[in-house]
N, C-alpha and C positions, 0 to 999 in steps of 0.2 A: 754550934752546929755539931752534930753526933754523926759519926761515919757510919755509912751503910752499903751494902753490895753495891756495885755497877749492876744498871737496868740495860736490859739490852732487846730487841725487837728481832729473831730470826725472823727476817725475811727469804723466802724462796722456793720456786717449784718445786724442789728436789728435797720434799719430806715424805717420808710415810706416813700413811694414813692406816685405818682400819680394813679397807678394801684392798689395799697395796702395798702392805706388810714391810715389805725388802725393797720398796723404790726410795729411792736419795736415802737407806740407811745407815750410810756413811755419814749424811751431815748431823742424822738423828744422834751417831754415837757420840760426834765431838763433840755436840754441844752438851750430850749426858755427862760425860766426863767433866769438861770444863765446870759443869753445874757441883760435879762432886768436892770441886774446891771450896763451896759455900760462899765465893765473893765474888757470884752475879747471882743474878735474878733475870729470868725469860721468857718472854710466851712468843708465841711463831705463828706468824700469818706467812700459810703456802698458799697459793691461789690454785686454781685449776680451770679450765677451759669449760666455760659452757655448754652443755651436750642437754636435750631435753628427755631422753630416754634411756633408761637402767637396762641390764641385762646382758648375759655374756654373748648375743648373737654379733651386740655390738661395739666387739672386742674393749680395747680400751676409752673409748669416749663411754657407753655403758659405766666403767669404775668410773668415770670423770662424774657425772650423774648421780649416781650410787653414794660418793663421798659424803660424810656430814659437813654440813657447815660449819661445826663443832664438834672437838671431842677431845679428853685428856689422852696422852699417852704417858705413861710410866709417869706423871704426876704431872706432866707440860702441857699447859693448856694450849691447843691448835687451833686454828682459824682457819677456815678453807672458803675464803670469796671464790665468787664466778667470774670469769670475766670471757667477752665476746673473742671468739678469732675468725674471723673472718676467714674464707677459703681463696687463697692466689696469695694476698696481702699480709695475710696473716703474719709474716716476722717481723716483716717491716713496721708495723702496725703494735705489735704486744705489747712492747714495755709500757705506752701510755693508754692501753686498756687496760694491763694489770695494774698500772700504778689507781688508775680515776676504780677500780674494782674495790682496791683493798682500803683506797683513802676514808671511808667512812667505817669503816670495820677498825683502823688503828685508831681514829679522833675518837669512838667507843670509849677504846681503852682507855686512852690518854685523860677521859672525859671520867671516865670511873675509877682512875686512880693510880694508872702506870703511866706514870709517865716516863717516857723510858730515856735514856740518856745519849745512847747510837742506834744505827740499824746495823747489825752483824747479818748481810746479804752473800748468799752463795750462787754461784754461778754469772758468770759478767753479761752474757746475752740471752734473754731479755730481763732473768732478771735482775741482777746488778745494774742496769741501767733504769727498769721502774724504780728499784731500792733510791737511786740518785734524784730523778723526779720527786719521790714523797720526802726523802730528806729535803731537799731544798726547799718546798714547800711549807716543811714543818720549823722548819730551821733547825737540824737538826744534825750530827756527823753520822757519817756511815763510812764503811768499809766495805769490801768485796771478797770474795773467796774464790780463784779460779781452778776449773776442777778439771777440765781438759779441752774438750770438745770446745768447749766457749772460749777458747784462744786459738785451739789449733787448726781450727776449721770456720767458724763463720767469721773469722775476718779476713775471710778471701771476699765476701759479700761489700760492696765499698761504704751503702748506707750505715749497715751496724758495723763498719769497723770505725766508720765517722765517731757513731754513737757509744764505741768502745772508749775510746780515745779520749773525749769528752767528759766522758763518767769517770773514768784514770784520775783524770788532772783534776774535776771535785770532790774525789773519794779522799779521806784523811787518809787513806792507805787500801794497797792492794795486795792480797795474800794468795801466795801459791802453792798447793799442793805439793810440786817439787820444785826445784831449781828451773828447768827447761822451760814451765810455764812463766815466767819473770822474765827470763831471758826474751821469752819470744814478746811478752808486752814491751819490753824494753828496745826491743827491734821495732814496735807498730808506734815508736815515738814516746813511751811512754815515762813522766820525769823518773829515776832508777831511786832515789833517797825514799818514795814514797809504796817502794817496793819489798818483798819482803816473803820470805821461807816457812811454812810451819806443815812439817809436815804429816800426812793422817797418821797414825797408831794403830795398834793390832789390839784388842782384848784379849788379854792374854789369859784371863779368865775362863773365855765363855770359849777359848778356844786353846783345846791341852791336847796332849796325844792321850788316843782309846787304841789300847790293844789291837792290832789288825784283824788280827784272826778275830776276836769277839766282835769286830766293828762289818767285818766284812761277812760273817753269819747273821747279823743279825738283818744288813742290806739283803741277803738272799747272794753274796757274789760270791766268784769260785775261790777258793783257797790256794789252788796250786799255778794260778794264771797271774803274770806281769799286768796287773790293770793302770791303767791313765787314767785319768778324767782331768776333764773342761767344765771351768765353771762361769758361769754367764748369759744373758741375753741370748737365747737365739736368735744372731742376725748376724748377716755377712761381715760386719766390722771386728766380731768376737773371733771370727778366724777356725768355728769348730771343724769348719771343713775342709779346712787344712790335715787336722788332725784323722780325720776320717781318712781323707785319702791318704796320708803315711800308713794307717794302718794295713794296709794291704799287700806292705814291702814286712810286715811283723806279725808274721801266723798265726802265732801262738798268745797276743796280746788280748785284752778287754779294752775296748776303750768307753765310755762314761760318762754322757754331757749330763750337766744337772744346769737347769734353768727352761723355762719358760720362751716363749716369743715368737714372731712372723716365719722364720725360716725351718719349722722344723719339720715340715713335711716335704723339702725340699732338700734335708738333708737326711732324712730318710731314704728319701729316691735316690741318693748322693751313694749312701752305704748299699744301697742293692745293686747301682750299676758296677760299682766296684767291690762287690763279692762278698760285702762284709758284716750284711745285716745283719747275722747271726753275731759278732762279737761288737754291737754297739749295740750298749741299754740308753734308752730317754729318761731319766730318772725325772724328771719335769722341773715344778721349783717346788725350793723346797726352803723348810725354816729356817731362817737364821742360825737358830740354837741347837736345831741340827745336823748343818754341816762338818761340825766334827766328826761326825763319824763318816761321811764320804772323806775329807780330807784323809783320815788314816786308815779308809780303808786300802787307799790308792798308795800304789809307788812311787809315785811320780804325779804332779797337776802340770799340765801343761794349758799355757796360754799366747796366743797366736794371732792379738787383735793388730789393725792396722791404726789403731788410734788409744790411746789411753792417758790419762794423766797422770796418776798415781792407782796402781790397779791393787787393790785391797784385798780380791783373793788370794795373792801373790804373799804377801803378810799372813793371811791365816791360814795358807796351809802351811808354812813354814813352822806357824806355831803348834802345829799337829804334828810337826816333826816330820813333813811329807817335802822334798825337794821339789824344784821348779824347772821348767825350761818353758823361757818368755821370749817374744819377738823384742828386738831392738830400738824401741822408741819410747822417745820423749821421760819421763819421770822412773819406768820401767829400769835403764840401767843403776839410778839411785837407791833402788830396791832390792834388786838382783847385783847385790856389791862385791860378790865374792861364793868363791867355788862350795863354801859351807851353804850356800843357800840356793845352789840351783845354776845354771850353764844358759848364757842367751844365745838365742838364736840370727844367726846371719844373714838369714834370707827367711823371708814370709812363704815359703813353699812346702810340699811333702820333703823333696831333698835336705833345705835347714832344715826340719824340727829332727827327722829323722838321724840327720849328721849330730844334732845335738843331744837326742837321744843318747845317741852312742857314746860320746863325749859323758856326759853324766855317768855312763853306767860304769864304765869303764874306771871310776873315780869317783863312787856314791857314797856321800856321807852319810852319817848313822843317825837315825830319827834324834838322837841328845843334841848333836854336834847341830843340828838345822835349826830344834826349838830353839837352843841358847845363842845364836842369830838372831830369831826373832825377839828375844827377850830383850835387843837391843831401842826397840821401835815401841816401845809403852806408851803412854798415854801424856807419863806426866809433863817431859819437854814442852809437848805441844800445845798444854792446858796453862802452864805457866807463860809461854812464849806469849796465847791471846790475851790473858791477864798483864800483861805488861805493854802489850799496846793497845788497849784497849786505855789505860791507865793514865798512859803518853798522850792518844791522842785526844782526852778530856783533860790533861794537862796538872794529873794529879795522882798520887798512888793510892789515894783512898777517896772517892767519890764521898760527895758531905749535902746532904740536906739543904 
């Protein structure tokens, strides 16, 4: 027998595609990373919802449509099955759509020569639980990735927290994000030995401090103004309208959402009734690779979701050497560990961000003092951590032929 890579199947919604650049980018980097240790081998079936019509009228079901059924990214071969959702039913209903979706798109592979060894599945509802359906079918180990939402919110639902629970206890292991996501499966019943920490990384590469001044000329923003920015989903869970409304208690402020989404001509109306339109830019979304330079152009990223599991631009603006002020929840405090990296917030309102404002400034550390923070959160932990149980749970340190 000659030893060769662990094969592994990313399974999960939460990839990017060529249409949707920056959706599930976070699983795209870990598994880049992990790839860079040379001892696995990957290709990823993300499925997507069936929509019969392209086009931006019809917002994001149009990209759903739009996607290829194939296509490399950064040298990883994608697979993007259809699968039906039905409208009422539709949650309840997904995982064994997506699973009966992808199952002839993975026998393909297996059938042309990957035969892969686990499923490496991210996100637990719906899809770490199709992941569970095609393993057992295939006979085959999988694992799960929880990434937030899929623990701290649909298992108020009783069916998928059934089908949570159930997927736990066949998964060879469950992986979380931060600590607080483990803990809470661990409250919904779930055995704790098969439980387990790895948490995301920051590219510390792709994300350096740029000059403020050169970064903030080259955005077009003022040079003499305290600017903020928010980055994230426009939608009411990301909290930017929080931010809006402090701003009206801070004259002299810029403040700066970058991202795309439903809520932003709602938070438009949001800045006019509270006087502020003039000092709030919509930067919209924007690339990956160019976030650094919003990160440095800003004094301060603030973020103010009521929901997150491990919030990632919390890491890269750190690594731009740009401080934080975060709301208080769930994997959030693991991140935000100390005064070097940013001041959390007490309350989800204008009054906390604003009190925490103050707090940070009154005590603001120096763009060096924040990156070499983040320079604690690299890649490698987290890429060795999955290589070692991934190892474990094939029952071998080096997979063999």
């Amino acid at each position: 027998m000659t030893g060769r890579p662990i094969r592994t199947l990313l399974f999960s919604t939460l990839y990017p595609s060529v249409v949707r650049p920056v959706h599930g980018i976070f699983v795209e980097t870990r598994l880049r990373e992990l790839l860079k240790t040379g001892e696995v081998q990957t290709k990823v079936v993300a499925p997507v919802p069936w929509f019969p019509f392209k086009g931006q009228r019809f917002g994001e079901y149009g990209k759903f449509a739009a996607t290829p059924k194939h296509e490399v990214r950064h040298g990883i071969e994608v697979h993007h099955p259809r699968y039906f959702l039905p409208p009422k039913v539709g949650m309840l209903v997904a995982p064994r759509a997506m699973a009966s979706a992808a199952m002839p798109v993975i026998r393909r592979l297996i059938s042309d020569g990957f035969d892969f060894d686990l499923i490496d599945a991210h996100y637990y509802y719906p899809d770490g639980v199709a992941a569970g359906i095609i393993a057992e079918q295939l006979g085959k180990p999988f694992v799960v990735t929880a990434r937030g939402t899929d623990l701290n919110l649909i298992p108020e639902y009783p069916k998928p927290r059934q089908m949570i629970l159930e997927t736990a206890r066949k998964a060879a292991a469950s992986i979380g994000v931060c600590k607080a996501l483990m803990d809470r499966l661990k409250e919904l019943g779930a055995d704790s030995d098969k439980l387990h920490v790895l948490r995301n990384g920051v590219d510390l590469e792709r994300f350096q401090p740029v000059d403020r001044r050169e970064a903030r000329e080259r955005l077009g923003l003022p040079l003499d103004r305290r600017i903020i920015i928010s980055v994230g989903r426009l939608a009411e869970v990301k909290g930017h309208h929080v931010a809006i409304e402090a701003l009206g208690k801070l004259p002299q402020d810029i403040l700066v959402l970058v991202g795309g989404g439903p809520e932003r001509q709602r938070l438009a109306d949001l800045a006019k009734r509270c006087g502020v339109e003039n000092r709030v830019r919509f930067a919209g979304q924007v690339a990956n690779e160019e976030l650094k330079n919003w990160y440095s152009a800003a004094d301060v990223l603030v973020l103010c979701s009521s929901r997150e599991g491990w919030a990632n631009v919390l890491l890269e603006s750190m690594a731009c050497g740009t401080p934080v002020v975060a709301t208080t929840i769930w994997g959030t405090p693991e991140v935000v560990a100390s005064r070097d990296a940013g001041v959390l917030m007490q309350t989800r309102d204008a009054e906390g961000l604003l009190a925490a404002l103050n707090e940070l400034t009154q005590s603001l550390p120096d763009r060096a003092t924040v990156r070499a923070y983040a320079e604690k959160f690299s890649w490698d932990a987290t890429s060795q951590g999955q290589l070692a149980l991934f190892s474990s749970v094939l029952g071998k340190g080096t997979h063999c032929d």
